[in-house]
Backbone as a chain_set.jsonl record, in Angstrom:
{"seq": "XXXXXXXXXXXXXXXXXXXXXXXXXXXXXXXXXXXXXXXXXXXXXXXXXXXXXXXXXXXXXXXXXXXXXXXXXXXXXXXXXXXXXXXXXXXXXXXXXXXXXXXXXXXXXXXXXXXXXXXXXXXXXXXXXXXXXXXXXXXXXXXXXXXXXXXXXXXXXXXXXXXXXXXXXXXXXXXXXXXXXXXXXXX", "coords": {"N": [[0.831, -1.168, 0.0], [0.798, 2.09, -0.938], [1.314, 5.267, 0.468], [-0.373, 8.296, 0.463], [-0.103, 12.097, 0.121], [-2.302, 14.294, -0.412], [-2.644, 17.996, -0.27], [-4.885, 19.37, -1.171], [-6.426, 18.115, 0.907], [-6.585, 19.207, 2.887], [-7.521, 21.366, 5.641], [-8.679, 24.09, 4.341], [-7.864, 26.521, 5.405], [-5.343, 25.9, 6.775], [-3.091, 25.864, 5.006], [-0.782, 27.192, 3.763], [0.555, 29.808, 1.446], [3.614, 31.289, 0.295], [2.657, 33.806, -0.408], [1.601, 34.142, 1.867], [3.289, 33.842, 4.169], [4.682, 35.367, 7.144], [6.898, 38.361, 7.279], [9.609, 38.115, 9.788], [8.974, 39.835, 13.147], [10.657, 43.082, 13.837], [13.795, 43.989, 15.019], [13.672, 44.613, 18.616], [14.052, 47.845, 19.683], [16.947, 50.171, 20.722], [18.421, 50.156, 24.035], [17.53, 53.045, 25.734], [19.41, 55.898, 26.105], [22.03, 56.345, 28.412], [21.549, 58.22, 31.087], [23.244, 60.098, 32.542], [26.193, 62.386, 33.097], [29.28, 63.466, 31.977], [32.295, 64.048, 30.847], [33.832, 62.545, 27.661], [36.32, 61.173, 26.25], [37.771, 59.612, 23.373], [40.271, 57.578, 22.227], [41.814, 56.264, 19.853], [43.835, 54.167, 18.329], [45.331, 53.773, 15.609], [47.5, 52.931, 14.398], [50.242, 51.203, 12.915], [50.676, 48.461, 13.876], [47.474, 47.872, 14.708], [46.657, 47.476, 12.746], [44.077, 47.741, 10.098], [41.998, 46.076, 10.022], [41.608, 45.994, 12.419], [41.215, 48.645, 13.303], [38.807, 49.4, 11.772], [37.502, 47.921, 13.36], [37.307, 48.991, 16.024], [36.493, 51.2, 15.103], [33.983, 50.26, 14.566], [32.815, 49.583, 16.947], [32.429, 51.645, 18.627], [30.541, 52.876, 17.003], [28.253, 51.794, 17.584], [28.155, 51.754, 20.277], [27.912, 54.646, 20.939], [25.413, 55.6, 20.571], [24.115, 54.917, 23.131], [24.907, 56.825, 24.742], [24.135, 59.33, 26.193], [24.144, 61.989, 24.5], [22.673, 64.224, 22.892], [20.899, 65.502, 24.358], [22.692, 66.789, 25.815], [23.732, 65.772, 28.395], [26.201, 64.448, 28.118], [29.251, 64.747, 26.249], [31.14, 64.286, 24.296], [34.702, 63.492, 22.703], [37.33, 62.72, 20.49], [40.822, 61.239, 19.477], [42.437, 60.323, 17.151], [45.488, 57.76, 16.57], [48.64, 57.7, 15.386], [52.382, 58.043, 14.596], [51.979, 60.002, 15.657], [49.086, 62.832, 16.52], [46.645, 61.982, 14.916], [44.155, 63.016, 13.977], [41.624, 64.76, 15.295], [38.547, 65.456, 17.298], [36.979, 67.591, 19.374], [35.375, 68.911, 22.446], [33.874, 70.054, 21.993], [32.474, 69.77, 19.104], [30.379, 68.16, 18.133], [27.282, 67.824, 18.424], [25.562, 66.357, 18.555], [24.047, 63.026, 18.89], [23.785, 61.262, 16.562], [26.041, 63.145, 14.781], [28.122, 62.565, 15.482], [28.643, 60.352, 14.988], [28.925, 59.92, 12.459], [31.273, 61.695, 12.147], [32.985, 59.624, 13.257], [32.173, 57.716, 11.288], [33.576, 58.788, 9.012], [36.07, 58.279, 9.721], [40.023, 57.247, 8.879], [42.687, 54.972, 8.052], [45.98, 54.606, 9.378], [48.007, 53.785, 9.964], [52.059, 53.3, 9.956], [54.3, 54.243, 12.996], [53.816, 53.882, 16.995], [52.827, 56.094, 18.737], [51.511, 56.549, 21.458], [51.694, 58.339, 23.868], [52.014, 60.635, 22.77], [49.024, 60.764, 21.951], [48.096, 60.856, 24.088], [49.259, 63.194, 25.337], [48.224, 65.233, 23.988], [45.737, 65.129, 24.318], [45.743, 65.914, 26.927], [46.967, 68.687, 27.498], [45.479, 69.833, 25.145], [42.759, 68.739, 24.744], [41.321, 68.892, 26.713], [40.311, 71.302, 27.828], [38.556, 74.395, 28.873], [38.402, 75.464, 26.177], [38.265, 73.7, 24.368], [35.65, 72.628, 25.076], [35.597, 71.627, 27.526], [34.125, 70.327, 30.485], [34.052, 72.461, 33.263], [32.536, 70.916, 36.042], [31.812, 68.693, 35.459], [32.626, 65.181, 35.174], [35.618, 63.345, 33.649], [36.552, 61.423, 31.36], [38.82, 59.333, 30.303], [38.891, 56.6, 27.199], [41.274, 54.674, 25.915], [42.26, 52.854, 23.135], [43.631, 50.356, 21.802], [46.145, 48.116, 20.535], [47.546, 47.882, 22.54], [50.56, 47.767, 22.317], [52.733, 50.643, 22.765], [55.357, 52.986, 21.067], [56.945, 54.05, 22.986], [57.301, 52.79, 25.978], [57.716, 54.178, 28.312], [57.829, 57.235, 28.125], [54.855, 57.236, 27.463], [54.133, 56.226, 30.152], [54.77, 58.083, 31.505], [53.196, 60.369, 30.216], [50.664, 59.287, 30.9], [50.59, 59.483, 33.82], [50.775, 62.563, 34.13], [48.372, 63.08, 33.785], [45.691, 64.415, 35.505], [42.946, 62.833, 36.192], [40.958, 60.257, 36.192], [42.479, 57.784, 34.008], [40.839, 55.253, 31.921], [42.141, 53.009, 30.716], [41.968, 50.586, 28.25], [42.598, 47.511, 26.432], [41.628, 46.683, 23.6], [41.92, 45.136, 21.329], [43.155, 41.689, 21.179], [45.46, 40.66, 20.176], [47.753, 37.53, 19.495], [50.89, 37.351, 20.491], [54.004, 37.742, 18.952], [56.504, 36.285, 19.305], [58.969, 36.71, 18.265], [58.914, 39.841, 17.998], [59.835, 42.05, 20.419], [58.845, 44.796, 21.228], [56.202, 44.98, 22.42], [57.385, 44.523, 24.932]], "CA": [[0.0, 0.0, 0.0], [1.539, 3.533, -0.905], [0.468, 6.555, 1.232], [0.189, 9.277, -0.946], [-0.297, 13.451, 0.545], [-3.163, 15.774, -0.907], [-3.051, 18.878, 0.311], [-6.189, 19.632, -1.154], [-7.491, 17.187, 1.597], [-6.377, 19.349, 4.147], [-8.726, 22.565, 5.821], [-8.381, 25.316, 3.522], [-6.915, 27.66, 6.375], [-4.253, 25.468, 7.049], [-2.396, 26.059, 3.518], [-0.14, 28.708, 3.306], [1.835, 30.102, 0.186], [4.653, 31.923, 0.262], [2.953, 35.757, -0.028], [1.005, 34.462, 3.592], [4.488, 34.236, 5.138], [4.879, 36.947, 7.628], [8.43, 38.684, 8.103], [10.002, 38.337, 11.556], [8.769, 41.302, 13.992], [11.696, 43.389, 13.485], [14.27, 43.725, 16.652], [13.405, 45.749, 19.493], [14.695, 49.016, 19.734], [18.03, 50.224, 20.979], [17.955, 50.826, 25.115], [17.392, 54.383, 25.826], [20.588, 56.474, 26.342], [21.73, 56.115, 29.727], [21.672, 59.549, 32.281], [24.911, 60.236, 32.925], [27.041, 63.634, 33.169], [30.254, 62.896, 31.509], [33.079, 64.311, 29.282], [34.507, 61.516, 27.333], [37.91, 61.321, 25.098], [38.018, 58.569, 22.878], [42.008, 58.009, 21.863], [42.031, 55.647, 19.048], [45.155, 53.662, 18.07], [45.226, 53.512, 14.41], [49.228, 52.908, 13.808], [50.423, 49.903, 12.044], [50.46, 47.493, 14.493], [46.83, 47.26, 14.845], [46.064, 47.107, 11.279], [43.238, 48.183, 9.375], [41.02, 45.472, 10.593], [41.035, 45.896, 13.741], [40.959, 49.56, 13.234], [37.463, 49.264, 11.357], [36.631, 47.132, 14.25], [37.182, 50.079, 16.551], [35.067, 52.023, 14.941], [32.507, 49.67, 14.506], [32.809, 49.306, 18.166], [32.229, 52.884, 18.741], [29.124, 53.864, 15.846], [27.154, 51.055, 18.199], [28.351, 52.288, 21.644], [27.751, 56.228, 20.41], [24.183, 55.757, 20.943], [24.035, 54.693, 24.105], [25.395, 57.977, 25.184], [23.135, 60.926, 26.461], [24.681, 63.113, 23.677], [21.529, 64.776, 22.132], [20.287, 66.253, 25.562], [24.073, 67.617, 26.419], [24.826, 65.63, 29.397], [27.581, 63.438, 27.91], [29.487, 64.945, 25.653], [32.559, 63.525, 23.433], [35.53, 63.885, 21.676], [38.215, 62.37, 19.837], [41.6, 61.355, 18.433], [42.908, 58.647, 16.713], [47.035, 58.588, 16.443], [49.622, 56.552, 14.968], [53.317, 58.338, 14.803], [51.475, 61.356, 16.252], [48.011, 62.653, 16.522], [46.091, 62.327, 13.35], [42.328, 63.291, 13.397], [40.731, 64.801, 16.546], [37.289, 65.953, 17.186], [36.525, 68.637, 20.655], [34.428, 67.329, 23.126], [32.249, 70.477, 22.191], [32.232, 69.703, 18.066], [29.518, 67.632, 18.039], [26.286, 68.172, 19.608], [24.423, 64.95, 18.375], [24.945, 61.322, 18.486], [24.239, 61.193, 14.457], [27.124, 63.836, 14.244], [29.643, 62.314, 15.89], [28.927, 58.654, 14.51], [29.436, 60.501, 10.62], [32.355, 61.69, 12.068], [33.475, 58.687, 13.619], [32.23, 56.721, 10.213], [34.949, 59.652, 7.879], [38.573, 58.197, 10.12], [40.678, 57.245, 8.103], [43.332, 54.256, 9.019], [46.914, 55.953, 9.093], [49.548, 52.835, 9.616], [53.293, 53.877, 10.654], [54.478, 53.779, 14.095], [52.5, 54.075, 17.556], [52.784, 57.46, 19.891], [51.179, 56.876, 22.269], [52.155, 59.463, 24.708], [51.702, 61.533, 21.925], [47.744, 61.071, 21.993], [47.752, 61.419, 25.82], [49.706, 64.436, 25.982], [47.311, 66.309, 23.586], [44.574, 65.069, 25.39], [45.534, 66.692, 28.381], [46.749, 70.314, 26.886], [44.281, 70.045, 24.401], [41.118, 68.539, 24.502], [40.597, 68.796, 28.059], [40.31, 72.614, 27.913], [37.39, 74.843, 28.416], [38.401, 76.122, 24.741], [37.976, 72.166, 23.647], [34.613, 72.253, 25.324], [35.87, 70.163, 28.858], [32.891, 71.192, 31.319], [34.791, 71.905, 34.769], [31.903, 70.714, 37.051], [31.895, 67.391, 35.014], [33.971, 64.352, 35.634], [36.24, 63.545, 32.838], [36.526, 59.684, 31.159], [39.465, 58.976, 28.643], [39.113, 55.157, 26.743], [42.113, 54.284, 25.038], [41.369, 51.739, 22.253], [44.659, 49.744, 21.165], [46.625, 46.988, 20.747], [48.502, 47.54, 24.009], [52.011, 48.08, 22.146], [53.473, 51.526, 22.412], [56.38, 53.145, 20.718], [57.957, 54.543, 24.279], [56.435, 52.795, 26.838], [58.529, 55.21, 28.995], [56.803, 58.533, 27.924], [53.514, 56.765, 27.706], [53.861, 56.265, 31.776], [54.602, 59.96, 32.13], [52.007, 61.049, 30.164], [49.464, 59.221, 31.713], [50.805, 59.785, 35.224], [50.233, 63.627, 34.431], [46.67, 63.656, 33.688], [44.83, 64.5, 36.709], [42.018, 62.099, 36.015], [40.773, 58.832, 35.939], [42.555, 57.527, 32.67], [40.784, 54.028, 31.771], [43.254, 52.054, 29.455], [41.418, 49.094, 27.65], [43.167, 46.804, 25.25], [40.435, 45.994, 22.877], [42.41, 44.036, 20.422], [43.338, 40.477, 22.157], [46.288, 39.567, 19.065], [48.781, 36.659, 19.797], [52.384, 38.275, 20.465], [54.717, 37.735, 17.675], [57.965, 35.722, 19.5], [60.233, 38.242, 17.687], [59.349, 40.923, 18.349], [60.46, 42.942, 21.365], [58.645, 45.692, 21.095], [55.471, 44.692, 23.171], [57.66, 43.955, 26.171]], "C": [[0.884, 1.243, 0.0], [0.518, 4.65, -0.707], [0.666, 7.753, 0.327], [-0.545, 11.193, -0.128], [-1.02, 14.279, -0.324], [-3.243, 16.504, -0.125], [-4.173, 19.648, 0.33], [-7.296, 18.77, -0.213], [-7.621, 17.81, 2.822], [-7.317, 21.052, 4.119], [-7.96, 23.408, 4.988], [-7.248, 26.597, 4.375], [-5.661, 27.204, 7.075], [-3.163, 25.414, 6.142], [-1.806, 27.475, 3.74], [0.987, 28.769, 2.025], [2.556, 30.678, 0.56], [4.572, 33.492, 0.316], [1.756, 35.52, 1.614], [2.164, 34.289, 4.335], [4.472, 35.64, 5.237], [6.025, 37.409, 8.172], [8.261, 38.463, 9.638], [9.775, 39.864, 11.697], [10.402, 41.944, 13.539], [12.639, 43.221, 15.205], [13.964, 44.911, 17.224], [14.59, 47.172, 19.377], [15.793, 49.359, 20.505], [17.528, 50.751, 22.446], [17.883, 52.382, 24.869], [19.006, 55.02, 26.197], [21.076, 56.235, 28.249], [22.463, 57.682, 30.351], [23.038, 59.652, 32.635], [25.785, 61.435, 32.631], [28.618, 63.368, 32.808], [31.025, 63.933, 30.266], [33.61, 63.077, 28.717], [35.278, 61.915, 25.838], [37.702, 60.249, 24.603], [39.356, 58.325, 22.256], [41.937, 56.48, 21.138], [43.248, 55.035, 18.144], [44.7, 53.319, 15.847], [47.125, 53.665, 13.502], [49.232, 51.712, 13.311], [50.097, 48.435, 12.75], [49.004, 46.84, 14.713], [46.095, 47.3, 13.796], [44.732, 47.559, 10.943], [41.974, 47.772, 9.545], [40.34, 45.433, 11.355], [40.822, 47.934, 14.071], [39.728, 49.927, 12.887], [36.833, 48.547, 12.723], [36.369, 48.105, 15.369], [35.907, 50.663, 16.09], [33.46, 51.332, 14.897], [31.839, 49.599, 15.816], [32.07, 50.811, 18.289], [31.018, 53.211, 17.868], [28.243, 52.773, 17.009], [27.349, 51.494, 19.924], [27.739, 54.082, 21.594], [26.262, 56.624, 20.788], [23.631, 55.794, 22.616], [24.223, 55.836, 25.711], [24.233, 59.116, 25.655], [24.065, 62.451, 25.537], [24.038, 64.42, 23.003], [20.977, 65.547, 23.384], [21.772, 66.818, 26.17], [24.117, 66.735, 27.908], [25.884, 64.779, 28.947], [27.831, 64.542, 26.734], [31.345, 64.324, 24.76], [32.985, 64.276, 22.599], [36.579, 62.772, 21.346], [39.492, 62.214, 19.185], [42.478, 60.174, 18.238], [44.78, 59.368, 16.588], [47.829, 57.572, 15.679], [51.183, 57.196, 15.7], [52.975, 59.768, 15.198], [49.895, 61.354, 16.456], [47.703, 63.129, 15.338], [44.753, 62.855, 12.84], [42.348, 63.927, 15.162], [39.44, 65.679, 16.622], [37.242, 66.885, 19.151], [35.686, 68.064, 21.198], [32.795, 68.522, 22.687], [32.066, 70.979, 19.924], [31.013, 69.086, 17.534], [28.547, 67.313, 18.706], [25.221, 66.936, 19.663], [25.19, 63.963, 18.256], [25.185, 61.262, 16.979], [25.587, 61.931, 14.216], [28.127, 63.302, 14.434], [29.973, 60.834, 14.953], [29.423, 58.948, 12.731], [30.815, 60.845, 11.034], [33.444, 60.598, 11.961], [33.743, 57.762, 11.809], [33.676, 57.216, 8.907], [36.338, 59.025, 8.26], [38.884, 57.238, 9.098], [41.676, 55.929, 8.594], [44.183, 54.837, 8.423], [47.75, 54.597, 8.654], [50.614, 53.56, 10.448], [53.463, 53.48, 12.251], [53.601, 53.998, 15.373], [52.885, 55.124, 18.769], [51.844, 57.207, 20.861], [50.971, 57.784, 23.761], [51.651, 60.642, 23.842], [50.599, 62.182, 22.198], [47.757, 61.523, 23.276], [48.199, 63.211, 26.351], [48.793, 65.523, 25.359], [45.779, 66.287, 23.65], [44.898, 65.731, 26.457], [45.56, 68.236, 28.115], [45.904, 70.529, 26.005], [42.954, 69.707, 24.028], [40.296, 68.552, 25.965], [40.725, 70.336, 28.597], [38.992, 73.551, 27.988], [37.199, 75.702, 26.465], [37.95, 74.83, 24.069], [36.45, 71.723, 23.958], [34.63, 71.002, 26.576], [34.789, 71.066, 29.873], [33.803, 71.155, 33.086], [33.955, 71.201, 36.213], [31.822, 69.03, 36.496], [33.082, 66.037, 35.202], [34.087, 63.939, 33.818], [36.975, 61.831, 32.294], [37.442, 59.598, 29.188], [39.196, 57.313, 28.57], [40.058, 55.516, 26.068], [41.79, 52.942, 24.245], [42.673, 51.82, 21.28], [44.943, 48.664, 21.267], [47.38, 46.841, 21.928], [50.303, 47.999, 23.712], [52.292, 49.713, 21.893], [54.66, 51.825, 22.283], [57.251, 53.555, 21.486], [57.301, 54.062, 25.166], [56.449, 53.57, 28.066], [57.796, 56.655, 29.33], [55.624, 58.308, 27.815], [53.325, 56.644, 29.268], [53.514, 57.261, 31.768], [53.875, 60.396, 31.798], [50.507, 60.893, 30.332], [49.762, 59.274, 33.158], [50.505, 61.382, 35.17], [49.126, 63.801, 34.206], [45.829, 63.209, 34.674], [43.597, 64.403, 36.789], [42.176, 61.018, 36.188], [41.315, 59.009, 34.372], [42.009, 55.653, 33.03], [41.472, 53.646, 30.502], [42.496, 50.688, 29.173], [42.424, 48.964, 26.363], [42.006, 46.377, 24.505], [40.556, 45.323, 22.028], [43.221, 43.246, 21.127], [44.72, 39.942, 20.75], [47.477, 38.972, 19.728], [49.978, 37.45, 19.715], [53.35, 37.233, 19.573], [56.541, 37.33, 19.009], [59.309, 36.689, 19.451], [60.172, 39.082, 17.639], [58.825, 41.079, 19.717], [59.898, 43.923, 21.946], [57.584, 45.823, 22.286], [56.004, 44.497, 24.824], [57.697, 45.021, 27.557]], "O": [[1.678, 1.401, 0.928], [-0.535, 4.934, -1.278], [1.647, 8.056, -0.352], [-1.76, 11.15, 0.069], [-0.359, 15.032, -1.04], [-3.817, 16.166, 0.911], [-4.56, 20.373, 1.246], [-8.512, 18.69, -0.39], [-8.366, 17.417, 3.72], [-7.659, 21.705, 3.133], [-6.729, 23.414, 4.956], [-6.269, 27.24, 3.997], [-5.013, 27.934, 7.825], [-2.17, 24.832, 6.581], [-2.364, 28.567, 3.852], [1.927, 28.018, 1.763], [2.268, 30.833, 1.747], [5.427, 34.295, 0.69], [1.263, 36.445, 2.259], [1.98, 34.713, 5.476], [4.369, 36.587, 4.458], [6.347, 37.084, 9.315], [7.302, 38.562, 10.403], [10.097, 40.79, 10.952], [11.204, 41.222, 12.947], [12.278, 42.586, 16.196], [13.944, 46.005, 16.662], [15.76, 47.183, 18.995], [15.708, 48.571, 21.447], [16.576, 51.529, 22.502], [18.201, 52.844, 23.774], [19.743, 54.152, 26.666], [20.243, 55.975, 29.117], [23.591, 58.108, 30.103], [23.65, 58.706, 33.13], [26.181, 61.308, 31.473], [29.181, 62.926, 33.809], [30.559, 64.393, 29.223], [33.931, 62.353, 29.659], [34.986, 62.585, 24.848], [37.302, 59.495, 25.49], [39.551, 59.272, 21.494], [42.007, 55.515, 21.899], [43.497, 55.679, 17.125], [43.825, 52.683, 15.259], [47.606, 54.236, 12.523], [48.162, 51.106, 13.255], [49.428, 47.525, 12.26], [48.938, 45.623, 14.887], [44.875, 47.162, 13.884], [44.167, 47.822, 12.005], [40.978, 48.479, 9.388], [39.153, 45.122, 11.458], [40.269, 48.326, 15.099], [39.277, 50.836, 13.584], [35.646, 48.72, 13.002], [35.201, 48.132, 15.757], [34.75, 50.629, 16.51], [32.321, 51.748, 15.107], [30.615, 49.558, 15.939], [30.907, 50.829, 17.885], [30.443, 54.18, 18.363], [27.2, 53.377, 17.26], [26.349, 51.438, 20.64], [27.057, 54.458, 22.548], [25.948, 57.732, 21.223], [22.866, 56.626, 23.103], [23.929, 55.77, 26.905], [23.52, 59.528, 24.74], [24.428, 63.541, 25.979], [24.671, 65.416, 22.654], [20.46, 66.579, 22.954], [21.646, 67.363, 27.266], [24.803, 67.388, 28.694], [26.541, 64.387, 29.912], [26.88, 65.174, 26.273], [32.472, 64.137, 25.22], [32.483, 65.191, 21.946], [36.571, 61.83, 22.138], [39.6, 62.965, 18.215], [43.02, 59.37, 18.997], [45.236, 60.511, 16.542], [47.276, 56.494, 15.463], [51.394, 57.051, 16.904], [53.811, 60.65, 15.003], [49.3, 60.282, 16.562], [48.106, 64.135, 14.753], [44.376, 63.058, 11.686], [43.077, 63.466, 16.04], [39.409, 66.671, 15.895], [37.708, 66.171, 20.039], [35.168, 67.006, 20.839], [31.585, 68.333, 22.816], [31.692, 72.066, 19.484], [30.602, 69.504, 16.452], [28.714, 66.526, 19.637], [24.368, 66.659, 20.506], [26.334, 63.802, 17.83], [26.236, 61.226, 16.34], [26.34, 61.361, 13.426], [29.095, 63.442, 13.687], [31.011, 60.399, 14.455], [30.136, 58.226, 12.035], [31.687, 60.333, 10.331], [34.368, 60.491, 11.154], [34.782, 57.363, 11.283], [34.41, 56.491, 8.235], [37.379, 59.085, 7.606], [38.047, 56.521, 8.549], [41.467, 55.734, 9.791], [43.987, 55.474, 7.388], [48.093, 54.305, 7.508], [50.324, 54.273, 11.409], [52.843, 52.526, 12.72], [52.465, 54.345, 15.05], [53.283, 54.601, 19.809], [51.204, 58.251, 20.981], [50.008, 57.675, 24.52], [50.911, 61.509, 24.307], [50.512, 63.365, 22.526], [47.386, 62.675, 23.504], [47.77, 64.01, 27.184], [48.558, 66.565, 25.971], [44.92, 67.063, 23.231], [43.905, 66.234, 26.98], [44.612, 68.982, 28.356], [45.442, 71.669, 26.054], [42.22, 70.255, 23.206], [39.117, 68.316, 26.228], [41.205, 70.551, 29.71], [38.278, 73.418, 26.994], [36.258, 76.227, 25.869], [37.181, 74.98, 23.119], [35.941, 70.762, 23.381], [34.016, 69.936, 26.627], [34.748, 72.296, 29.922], [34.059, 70.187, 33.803], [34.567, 70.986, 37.259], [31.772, 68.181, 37.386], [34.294, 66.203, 35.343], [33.213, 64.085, 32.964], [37.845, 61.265, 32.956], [37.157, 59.684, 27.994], [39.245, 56.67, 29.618], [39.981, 56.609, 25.508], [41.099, 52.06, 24.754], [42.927, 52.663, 20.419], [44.254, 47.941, 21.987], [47.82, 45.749, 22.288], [51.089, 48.415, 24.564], [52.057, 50.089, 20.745], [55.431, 51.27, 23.066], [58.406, 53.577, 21.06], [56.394, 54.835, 25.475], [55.464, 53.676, 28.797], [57.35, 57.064, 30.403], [54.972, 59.313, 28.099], [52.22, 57.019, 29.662], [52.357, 57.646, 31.935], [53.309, 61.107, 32.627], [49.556, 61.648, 30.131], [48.735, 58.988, 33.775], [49.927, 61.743, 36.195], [48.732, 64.937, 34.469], [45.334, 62.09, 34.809], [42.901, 65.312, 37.241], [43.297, 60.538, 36.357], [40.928, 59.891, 33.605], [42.468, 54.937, 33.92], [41.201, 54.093, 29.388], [42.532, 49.786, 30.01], [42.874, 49.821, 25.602], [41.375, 45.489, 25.078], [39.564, 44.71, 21.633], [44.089, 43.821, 21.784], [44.764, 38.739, 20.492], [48.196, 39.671, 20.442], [50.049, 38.262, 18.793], [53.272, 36.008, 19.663], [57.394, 38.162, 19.318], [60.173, 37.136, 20.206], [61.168, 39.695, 17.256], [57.816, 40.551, 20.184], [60.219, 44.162, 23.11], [57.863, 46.64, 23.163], [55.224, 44.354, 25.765], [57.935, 44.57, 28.677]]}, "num_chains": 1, "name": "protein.A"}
């Protein structure tokens, strides 16, 4: 005996084609910004070492964090500067008054390559973006991320110039890459 399937046997409202499929709901909406009084520096490593990849990954990191910010109602406000063998791009913390603005900015950097200053970025974070001319609010507390591979070109002058900035500096490594045997440089 062979069983054989009509679907014309089955209730009419149990048949569906292909234009009664109904997209997935879409995804919920992004949390709300979160309350918070804040200057924030973003100091972006974009020298050779952490390549192009992980440089896009930065930013990608950042256009999805950007929101999250209370930027559009002025209590957070941000700024920026990416560096390699110096500082190469930077944004004021009082250039951009909207999240959309900053994330266009953010989306324009550029990756540089060459070697990695770090001290560099720090030191013109402190004389320069943490200024009431840069838009630094003095009643506000004051939040640098660093966003590198961890290797700088002096690690020497990188102490000193985060030992002079009379803040919280938070230092994150956000690229995790295997250390290279031969070189030295990381040590």
């Amino acid at each position: 005996m062979v069983l054989s399937y009509f679907p014309h046997a089955l209730e009419p409202a149990l048949i569906l084609t292909l234009n009664d499929v109904v997209e997935p709901p879409p995804p919920p909406p992004p949390p709300p910004p979160v309350e918070c009084q804040a200057d924030i520096i973003f100091v972006l490593d974009a020298s050779g070492s952490i390549g192009s990849t992980h440089f896009n990954m930065t930013k990608s990191f950042l256009l999805h964090l950007i929101p999250r910010l209370d930027i559009d109602r002025g209590n957070t406000r941000v700024g920026l500067v990416t560096f390699s063998e110096g500082v190469v791009t930077s944004y004021n913390l009082n250039d951009h008054s909207s999240a959309t603005s900053f994330q266009s900015a953010i989306s324009s950097l550029t990756y540089a390559g060459d070697t990695t200053d770090t001290a560099a970025a720090l030191e013109y974070v402190r004389t320069t973006m943490l200024t009431a001319a840069a838009g630094d609010r003095s009643n506000v507390s004051n939040v640098v991320v660093v966003l590198t591979d961890g290797g700088s070109g002096d690690t020497s002058a990188t102490q000193v110039s985060s030992d002079s900035i009379k803040f919280t500096l938070h230092y994150h490594v956000l690229v995790d890459k295997p250390e290279d045997p031969a070189d030295s440089s990381h040590t």
